[in-house]
C-alpha positions in Angstrom: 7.6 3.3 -42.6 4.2 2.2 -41.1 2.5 3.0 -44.8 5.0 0.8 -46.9 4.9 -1.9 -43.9 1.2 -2.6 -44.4 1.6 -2.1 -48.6 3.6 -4.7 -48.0 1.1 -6.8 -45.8 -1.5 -6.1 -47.9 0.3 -7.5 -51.4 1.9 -10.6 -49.1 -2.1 -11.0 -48.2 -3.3 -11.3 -51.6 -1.1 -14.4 -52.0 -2.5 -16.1 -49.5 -5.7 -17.2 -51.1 -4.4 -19.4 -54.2 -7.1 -21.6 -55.1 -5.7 -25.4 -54.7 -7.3 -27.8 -57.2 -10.2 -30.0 -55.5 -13.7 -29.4 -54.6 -16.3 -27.1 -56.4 -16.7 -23.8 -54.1 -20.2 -24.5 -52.1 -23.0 -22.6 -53.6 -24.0 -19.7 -51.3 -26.9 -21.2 -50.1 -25.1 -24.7 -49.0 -26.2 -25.6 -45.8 -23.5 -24.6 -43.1 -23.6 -25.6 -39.7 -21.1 -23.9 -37.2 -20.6 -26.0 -33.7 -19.9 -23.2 -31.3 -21.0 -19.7 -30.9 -17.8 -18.6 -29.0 -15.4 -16.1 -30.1 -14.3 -18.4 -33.1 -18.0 -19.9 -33.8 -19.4 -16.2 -34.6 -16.6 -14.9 -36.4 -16.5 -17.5 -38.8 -20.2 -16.9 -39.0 -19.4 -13.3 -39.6 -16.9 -14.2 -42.3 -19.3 -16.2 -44.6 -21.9 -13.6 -44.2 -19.9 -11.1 -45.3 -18.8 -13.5 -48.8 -22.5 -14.0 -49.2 -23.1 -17.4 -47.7 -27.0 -17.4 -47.1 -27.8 -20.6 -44.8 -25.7 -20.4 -41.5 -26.5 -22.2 -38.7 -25.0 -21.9 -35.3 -25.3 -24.1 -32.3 -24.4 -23.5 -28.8 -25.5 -24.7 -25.0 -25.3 -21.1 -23.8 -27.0 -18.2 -24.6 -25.3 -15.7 -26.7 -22.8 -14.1 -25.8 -21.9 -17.9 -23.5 -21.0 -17.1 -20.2 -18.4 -19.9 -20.0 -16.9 -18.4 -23.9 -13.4 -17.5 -23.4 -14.3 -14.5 -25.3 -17.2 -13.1 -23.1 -14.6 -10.8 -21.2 -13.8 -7.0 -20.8 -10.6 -7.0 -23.3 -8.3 -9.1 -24.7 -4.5 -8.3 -25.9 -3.9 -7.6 -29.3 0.0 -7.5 -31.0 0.3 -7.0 -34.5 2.5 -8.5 -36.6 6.2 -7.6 -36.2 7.2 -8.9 -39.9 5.2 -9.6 -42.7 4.8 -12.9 -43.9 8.1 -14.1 -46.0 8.8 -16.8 -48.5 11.7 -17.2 -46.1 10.7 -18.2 -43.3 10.4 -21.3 -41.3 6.6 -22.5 -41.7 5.5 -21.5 -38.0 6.8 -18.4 -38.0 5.1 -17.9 -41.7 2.1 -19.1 -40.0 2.4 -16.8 -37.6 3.1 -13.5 -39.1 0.4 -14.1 -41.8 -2.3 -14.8 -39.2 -2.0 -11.9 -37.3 -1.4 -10.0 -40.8 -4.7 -11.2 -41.6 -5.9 -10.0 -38.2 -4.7 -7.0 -37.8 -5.6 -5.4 -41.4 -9.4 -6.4 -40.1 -9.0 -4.9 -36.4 -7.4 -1.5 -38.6 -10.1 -1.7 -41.0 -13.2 -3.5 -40.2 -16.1 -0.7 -39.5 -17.1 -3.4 -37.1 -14.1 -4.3 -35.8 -11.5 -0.9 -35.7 -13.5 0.8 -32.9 -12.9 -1.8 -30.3 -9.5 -1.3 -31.0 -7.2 0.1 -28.8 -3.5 0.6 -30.1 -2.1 1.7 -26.8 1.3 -0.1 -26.4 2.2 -2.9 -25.0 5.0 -3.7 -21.9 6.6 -7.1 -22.3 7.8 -7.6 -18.5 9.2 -10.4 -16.1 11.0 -11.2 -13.1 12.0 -14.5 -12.9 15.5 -14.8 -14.6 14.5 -17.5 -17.3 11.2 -15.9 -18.2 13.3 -12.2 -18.3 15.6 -14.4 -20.7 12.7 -14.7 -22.8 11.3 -11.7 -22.9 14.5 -9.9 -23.7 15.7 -12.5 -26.5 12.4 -11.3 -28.2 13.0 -7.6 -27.7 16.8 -7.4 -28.8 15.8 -8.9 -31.8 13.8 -5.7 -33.1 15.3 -2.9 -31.3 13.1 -0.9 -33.9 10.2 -1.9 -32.4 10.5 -2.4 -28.8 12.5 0.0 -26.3 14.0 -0.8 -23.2 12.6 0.0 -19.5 16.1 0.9 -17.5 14.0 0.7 -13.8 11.1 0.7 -12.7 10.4 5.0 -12.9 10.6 4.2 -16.5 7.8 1.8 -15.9 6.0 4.5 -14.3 6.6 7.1 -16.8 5.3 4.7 -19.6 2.0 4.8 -18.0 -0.3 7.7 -16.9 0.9 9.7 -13.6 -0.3 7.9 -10.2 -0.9 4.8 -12.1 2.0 2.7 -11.8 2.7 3.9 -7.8 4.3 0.1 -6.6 7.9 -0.3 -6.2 7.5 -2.8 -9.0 10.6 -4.8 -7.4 12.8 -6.9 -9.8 10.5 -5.8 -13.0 12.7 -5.7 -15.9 11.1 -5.2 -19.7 10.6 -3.5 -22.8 8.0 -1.1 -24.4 6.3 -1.1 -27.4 4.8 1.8 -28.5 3.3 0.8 -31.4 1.3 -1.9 -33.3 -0.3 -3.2 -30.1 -2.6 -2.6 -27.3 -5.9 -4.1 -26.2 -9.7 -5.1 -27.7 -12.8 -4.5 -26.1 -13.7 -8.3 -25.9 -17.1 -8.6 -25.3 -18.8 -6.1 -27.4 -17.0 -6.8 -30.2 -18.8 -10.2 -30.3 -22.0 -8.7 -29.8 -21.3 -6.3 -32.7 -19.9 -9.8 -35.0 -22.9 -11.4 -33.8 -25.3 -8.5 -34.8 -23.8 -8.3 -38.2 -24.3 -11.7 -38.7 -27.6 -12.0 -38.2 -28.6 -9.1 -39.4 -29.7 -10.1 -42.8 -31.1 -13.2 -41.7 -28.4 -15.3 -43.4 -27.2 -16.7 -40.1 -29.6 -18.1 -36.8 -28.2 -18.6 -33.8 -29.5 -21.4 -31.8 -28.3 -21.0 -28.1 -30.4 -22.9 -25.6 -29.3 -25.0 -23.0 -31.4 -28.3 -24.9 -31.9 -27.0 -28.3 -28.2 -25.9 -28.8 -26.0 -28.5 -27.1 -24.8 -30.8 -29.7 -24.7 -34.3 -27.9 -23.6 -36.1 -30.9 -22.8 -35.8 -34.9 -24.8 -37.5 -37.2 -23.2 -39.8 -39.8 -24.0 -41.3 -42.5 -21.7 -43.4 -45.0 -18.6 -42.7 -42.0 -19.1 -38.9 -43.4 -20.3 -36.1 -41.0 -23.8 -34.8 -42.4 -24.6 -32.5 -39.2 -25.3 -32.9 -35.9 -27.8 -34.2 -33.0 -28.6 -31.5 -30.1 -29.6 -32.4 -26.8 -33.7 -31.9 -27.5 -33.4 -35.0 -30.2 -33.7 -32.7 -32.7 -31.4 -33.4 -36.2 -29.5 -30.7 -37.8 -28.2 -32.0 -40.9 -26.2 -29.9 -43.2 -23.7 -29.9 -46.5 -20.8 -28.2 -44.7 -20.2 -28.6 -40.4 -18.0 -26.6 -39.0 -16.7 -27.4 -35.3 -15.6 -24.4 -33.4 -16.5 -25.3 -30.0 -13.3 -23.9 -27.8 -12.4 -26.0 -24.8 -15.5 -28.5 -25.3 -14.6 -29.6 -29.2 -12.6 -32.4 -28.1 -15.8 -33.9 -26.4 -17.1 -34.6 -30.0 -14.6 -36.0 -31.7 -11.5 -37.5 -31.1 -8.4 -34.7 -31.5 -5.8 -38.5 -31.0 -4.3 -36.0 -28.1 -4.0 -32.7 -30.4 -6.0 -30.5 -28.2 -5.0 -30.1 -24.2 -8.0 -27.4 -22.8 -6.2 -25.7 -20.7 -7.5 -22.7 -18.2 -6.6 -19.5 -16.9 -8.0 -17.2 -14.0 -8.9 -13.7 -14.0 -11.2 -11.4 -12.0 -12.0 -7.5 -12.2 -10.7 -4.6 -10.0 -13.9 -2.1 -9.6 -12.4 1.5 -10.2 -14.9 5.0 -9.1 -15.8 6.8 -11.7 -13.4 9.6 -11.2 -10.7 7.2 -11.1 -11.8 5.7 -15.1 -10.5 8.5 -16.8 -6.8 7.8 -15.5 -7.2 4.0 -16.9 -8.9 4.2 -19.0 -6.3 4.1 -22.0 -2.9 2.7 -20.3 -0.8 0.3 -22.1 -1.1 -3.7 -22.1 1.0 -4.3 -18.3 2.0 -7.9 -19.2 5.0 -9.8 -17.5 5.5 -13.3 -18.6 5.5 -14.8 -15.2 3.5 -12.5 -13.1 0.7 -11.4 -14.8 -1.3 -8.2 -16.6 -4.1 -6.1 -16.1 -6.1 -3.9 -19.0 -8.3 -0.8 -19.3 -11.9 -0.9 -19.1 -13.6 -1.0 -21.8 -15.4 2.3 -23.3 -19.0 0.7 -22.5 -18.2 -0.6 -18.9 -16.8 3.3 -18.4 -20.4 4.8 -19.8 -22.3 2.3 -17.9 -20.5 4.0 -14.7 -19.0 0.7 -13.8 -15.5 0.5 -14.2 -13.6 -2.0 -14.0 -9.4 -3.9 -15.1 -9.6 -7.2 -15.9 -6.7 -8.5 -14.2 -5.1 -12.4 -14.9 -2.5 -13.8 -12.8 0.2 -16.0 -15.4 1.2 -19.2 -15.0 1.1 -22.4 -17.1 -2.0 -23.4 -16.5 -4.8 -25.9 -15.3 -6.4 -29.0 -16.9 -9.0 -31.5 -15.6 -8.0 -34.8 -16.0 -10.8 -37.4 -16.2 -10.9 -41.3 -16.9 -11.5 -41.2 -21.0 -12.7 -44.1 -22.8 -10.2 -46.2 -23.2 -9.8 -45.7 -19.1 -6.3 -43.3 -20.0 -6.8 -39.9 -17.9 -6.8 -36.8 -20.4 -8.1 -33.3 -20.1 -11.7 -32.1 -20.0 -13.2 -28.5 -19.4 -15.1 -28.1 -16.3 -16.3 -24.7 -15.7 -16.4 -22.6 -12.1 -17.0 -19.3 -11.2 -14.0 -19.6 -9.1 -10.6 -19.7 -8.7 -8.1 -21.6 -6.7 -7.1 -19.3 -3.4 -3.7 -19.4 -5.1 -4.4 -17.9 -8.1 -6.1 -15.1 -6.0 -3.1 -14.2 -4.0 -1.1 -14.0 -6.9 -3.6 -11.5 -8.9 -3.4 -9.8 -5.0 0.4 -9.7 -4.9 0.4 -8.1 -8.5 -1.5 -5.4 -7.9 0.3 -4.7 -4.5 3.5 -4.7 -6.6 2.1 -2.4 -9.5 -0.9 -0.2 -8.7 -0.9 -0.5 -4.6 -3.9 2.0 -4.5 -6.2 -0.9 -5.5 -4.5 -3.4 -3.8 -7.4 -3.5 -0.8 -10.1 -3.7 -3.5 -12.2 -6.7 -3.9 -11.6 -9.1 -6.4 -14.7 -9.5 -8.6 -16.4 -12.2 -10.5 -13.2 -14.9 -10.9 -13.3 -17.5 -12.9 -11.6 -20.1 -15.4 -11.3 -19.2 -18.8 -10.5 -22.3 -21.0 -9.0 -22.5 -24.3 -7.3 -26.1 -25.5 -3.1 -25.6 -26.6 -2.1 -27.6 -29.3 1.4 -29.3 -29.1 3.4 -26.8 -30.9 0.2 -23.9 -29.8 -0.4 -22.8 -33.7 -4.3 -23.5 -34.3 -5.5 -26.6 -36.0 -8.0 -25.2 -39.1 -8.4 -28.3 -41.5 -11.2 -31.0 -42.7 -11.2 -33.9 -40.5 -9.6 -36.8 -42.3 -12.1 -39.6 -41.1 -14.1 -39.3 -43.8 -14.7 -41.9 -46.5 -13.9 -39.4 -49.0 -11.0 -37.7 -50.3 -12.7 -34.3 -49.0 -14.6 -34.1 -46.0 -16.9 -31.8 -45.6 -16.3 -31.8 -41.8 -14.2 -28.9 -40.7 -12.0 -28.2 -37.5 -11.4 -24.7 -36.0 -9.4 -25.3 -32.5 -6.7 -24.9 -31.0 -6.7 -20.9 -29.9 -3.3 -21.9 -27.3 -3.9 -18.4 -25.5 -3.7 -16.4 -28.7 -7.3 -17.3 -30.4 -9.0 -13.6 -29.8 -6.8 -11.1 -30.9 -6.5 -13.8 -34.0 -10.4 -14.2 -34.5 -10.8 -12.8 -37.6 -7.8 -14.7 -39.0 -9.9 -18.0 -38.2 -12.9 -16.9 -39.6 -11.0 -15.7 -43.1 -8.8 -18.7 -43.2 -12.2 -21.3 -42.3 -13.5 -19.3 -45.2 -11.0 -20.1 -47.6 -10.6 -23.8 -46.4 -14.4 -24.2 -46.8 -14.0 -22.6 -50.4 -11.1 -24.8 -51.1 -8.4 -21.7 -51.7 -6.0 -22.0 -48.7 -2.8 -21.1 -50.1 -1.0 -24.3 -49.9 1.8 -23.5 -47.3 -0.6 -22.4 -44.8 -2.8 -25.9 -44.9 0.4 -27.3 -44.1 1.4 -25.6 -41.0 -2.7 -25.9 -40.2 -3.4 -29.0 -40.8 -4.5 -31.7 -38.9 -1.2 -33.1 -37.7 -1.6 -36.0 -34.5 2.0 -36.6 -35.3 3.2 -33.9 -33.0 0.9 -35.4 -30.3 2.3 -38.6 -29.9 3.3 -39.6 -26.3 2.2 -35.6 -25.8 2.9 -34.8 -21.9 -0.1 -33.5 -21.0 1.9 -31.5 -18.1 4.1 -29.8 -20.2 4.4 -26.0 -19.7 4.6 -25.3 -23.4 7.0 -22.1 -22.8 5.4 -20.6 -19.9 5.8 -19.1 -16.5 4.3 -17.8 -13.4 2.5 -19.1 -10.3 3.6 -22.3 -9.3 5.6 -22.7 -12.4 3.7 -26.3 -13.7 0.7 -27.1 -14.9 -1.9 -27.7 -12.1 -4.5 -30.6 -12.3 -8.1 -29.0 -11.0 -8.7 -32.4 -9.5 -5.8 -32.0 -7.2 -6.8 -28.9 -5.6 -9.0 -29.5 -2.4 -12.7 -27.6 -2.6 -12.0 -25.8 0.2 -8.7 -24.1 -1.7 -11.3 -22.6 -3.9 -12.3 -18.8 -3.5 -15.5 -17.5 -5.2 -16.5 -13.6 -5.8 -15.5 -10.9 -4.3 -12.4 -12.1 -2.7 -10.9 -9.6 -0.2 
């Protein structure tokens, strides 16, 4: 079953690349220059390496790998597909299923990729009575793929012995055993990011001056490259904005991109202890939170540690724009509101107790910017006096932009190279028609913590908690 279900990915895949009538492919030696050296930035980079593109450049305020990059993190969750893309099905769930298609045959198969790959199941959980609605709509929908958790000694017995020791009170969910688990985040971008240097075709510029793009450069109302902080010019044939949370300082998204943040910190385990977690299925419930394995280098390095997030809908920063109407900015802090804390506390005292009086280490925001309708925006930027512009937009990762990485940096590809299969540069494209009068306090379909989306600005300093929190 698992064999003819990815022979049938596989042939839906090699649809998806139908060459659309237009521009000349770019030479391989075009001059490309990536905006971002986040978790999208460097694998697109990767990407046209790997199709023999010989002139990349990437810019980026942080060194590499950024501390502020929503991708510089132990692990990230990774589901695969649950149907292969379909002729018959609506365009976001089309979308859908061929992006994580497209993902998931590279985290399989990728020598770079498939050892950070861990397919160790995945419990969709909740407690709330509308999030549990959602959760078990999505299960009882493919019985043949997830299996109901009857009480909580079934959540218990789908994880290692004296993991899951909590009385896990009004948990109700489903496992999947299969086709999901977690990534090692982290070194999998410094393996992308070694691969695409290695041959010299791409540069990384990450510097704090000689990396920060304060402007793009122009010329005929067409985007030619960009202007970094140090006055250098970096012109190019091809620019490619990938910058996260931060690209809607650049350009204006007319309300298409909210960044939005999360909190997480890290639960130190002995090294005795790593052996037990160190391969337990994704813990997620919708409006609680999760926490993941360490990864295999943090284990060797005798410094253990599960990433652990609480869930809720999110925060923004709203700040006076230019036309004096609030709207959302990214500020970074190596913090987390006090609240967040005691909800990552009151997870673990519910779940894994034994760790409960452990210190909460290095918390912080992790931004990423949710599109209306939280399918990514990859598309040339139409403010261009020609019919093509040869500025192109990456964004748009709406809590699902790791695991999907390689996705982004095949599909930029084939967008660059003017052979995005038609029906996915619709659902992609750049659409401010779903943004109009956009509620930037919309919840977007989530749950957890105070069940709204916070404004940072609203939080008093002294409700902040920095690292470790006891």
């Amino acid at each position: 079953m698992q064999l003819r279900y990815w022979q049938l990915c596989l042939n839906v895949l090699a649809t998806i690349t139908i060459t659309m009538a237009a521009l000349e492919p770019p030479e391989k030696n075009s001059s490309i220059l990536i905006i971002g050296a986040g978790t999208w930035g460097t694998s697109i980079a990767y990407r046209l390496v790997k199709r023999g593109y010989t002139n990349i450049k990437v810019l980026d305020s942080n060194t590499f790998p950024s501390s502020i990059s929503a991708g510089n993190d132990l692990n990230k969750i990774l589901e695969e597909p649950i149907s292969p893309p379909a002729a018959d099905q609506s365009d976001l769930d089309y979308a859908w299923n061929t992006i994580e298609a497209l993902s998931s045959e590279v985290w399989r198969n990728d020598p770079v990729h498939k050892p950070h790959y861990h397919p160790t199941g995945f419990i969709y959980a909740a407690v709330g009575d509308e999030a549990y609605a959602k959760v078990k709509a999505a299960a009882e929908a493919r019985p043949d793929v997830y299996s109901l958790l009857e009480d909580a000694d079934a959540f218990r017995r789908a994880m290692p012995e004296g993991v899951l020791t909590g009385d896990l009170t009004g948990w109700r969910g489903f496992i999947r055993r299969q086709g999901a688990g977690w990534v090692e985040a982290r070194d999998i971008l410094l393996d992308v990011h070694a691969e695409a240097v290695k041959v010299g075709a791409a540069t990384f510029v990450c510097d704090p001056e000689a990396g920060r793009v304060a402007e793009l450069l122009y010329e005929d109302n067409e985007v030619v490259g960009a202007k970094t902080a140090d006055g250098a010019t970096h012109r190019a044939d091809y620019t490619i904005l990938a910058a996260g949370a931060g690209a809607s300082t650049l350009i204006d998204f007319e309300k298409q991109l909210r960044p939005t943040a999360w909190t997480l910190a890290h639960v130190p385990l002995t090294a005795a202890e790593a052996p037990t977690y160190a391969e337990l299925p994704v813990l997620f419930a919708v409006d609680q939170g999760f926490f993941l394995s360490p990864p295999a280098s943090a284990i060797a390095a005798g410094e253990p540690e599960l990433k652990i997030c609480d869930e809720h809908p999110g925060y923004i920063h709203l700040a006076d724009g230019k036309a004096k109407e609030k709207s959302p900015v990214p500020v970074q802090r190596d913090a987390i509101p006090r609240s967040s804390a005691d909800n990552m506390q009151k997870l673990l005292q519910a779940t894994v107790p034994q760790l409960a009086d452990r210190p909460l280490l290095r918390p912080r925001l992790c931004w990423d910017s949710d599109t209306p309708d939280r399918l990514f925006l990859i598309a040339r930027h139409p403010g261009s006096s020609s019919s093509q512009s040869r500025l192109l937009v990456a964004a748009g990762g709406s809590g699902n932009g790791f695991m999907n990485a390689p996705a982004v940096g095949i599909l930029v590809a084939d967008l660059l190279e003017d052979r995005l299969e038609e029906r996915m540069a619709k659902a992609l494209r750049w659409r401010p028609e779903t943004a109009v009068d956009r509620d930037w306090f919309d919840t977007q379909g989530r749950f957890g913590g105070a069940d709204k989306v916070v404004d940072l600005g609203e939080i008093p300093d002294d409700d902040w908690t920095e690292g470790p929190i006891r």
